[in-house]
N, C-alpha and C positions, 0 to 999 in steps of 0.2 A: 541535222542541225550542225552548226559550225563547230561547235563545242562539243555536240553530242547532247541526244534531252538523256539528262538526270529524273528518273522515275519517282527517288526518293522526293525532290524537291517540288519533283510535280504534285506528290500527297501533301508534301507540307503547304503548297501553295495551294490547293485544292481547298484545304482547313481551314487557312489563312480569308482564304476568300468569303467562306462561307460565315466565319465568325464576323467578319465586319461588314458585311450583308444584312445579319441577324443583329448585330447591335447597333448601326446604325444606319447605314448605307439604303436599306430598306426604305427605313422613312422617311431622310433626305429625299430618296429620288419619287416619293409620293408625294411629297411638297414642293417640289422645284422641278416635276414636268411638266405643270401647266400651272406656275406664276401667274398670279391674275398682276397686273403691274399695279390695280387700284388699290390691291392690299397685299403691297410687299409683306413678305415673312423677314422681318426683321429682325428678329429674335433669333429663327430658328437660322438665319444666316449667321450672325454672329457666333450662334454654337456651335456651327458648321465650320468658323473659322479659328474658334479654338482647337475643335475635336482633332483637324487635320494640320495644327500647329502653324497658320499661315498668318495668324494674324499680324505676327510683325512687319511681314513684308509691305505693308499696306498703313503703317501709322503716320499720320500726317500732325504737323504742329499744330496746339490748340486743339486739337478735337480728337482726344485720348479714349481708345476703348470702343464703345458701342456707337458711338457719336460717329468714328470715322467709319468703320462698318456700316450704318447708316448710308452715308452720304456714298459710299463706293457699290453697294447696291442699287442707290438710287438711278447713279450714272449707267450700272449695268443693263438697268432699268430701259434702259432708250431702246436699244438697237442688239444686245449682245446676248440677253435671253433668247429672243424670238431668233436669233441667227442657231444659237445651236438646238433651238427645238426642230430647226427648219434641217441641221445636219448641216449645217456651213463650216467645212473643213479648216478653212482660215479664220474662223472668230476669234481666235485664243491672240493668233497671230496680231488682228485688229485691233484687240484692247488689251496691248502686254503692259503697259505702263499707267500708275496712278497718284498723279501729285510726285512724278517724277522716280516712282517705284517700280522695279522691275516685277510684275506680278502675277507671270507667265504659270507657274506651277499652281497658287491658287486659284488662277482659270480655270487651268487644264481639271481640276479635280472639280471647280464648280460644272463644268461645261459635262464631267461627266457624271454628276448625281441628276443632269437637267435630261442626258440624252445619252447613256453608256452603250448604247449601239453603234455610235460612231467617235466614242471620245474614249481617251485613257488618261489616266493619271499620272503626271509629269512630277518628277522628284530626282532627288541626289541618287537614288539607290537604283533605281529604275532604271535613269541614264545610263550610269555604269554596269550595269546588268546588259543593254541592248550593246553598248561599245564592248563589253566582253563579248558578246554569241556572234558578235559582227566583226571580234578581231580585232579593235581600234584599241587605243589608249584607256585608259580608265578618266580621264579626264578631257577629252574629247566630248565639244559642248554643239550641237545641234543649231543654226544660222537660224532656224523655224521650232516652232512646235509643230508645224505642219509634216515639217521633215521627219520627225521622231514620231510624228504619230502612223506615218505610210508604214514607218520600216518596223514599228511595232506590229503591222495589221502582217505584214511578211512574215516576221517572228509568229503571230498566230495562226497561222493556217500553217505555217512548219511544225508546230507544236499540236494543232489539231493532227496535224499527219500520222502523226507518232504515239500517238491514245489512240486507245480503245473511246469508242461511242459511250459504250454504257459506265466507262471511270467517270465520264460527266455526271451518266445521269444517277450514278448511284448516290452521289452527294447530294444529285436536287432532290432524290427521293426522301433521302433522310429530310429534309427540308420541309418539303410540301407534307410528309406523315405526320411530322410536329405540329405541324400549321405555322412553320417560325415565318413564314413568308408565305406571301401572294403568288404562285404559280403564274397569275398573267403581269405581273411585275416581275419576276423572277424570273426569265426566259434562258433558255440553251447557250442561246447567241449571248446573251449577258453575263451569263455564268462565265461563260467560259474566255472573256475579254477581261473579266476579273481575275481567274486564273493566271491568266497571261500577264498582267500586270503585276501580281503577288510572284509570280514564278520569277520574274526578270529580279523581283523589288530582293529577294533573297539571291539570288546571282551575283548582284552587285552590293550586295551588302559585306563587311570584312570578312564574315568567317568561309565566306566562300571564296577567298583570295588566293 
């Protein structure tokens, strides 16, 4: 890696992942991979958009709180589910904006509790986590989520390089012994795209500066 992989950081992100798997992550992604669109989870989005602190990005005049969550899943509703169930690399890219909102980051995190095989989690910390392992500025802003999500998947298969197989899978064991999770929810490939996200998200956070 450019930086060099940090072992330590890779346990803390290993941890990191697994606890918000098990508290929440889990059962978002058993309700939001196959959205029936006739009975939106409206509730359980709206919680979703507290939990992951997004909800500001997305308040529109007059229709404060669950009312605008509402109507912005509804729209999601159309076209934007069924693209990232489908693995559509550019859907984040298609619906960045809402009521004139830039809402690329609540995508990226919705698009990946819908389908974390192909999606990751776009944030402040994250960015500047992939602009350090890549060299760039800390504040070096990505033209695409498309773009930041390629160079994440590069970042992961560099950082699968550099582990051992079984540091994966000794976490999922703990995991699946508990029963904290569904083993056919809970896969290798997804574990370990969380790691990668958690690893960058502590990279680019201060105290790693």
């Amino acid at each position: 890696m450019e930086n060099g992989f940090n072992p330590k950081l890779f346990q803390k992100a290993c941890l990191l992942a697994a606890y918000w798997w098990v508290d929440c992550e889990d059962e978002y992604h058993r309700q939001f991979r196959s959205i029936d669109i006739k009975r939106l989870p409206y509730d359980a989005f709206y919680a979703f958009t507290i939990k992951y602190s997004v909800r500001r990005t997305f308040s529109v005049k007059d229709a404060p709180g669950q009312q605008a969550s509402n109507s912005l899943l509804k729209d999601l509703s159309r076209e934007f589910i069924s693209s990232c169930v489908a693995g559509n690399k550019d859907a984040v890219d298609s619906y960045g904006e809402f009521h004139g909102h830039n809402i690329r980051s609540l995508l990226s995190k919705f698009a990946t509790l819908i389908n974390p095989n192909v999606f990751t989690m776009y944030d402040g910390n994250s960015r500047v986590g992939l602009n350090r392992e890549n060299s760039r500025g800390d504040h070096a802003v990505p033209a695409r989520y498309s773009s930041f999500l390629k160079e994440f998947f590069v970042f992961k298969k560099k950082m699968n390089n550099s582990i051992k197989e079984n540091d994966i899978k000794y976490y999922l064991s703990l995991l699946y012994d508990k029963q904290s999770v569904d083993p056919g929810s809970l896969t290798y490939d997804i574990f370990i795209n969380r790691v990668a996200d958690k690893y960058l998200w502590y990279l680019g956070s201060s105290e790693n500066v």
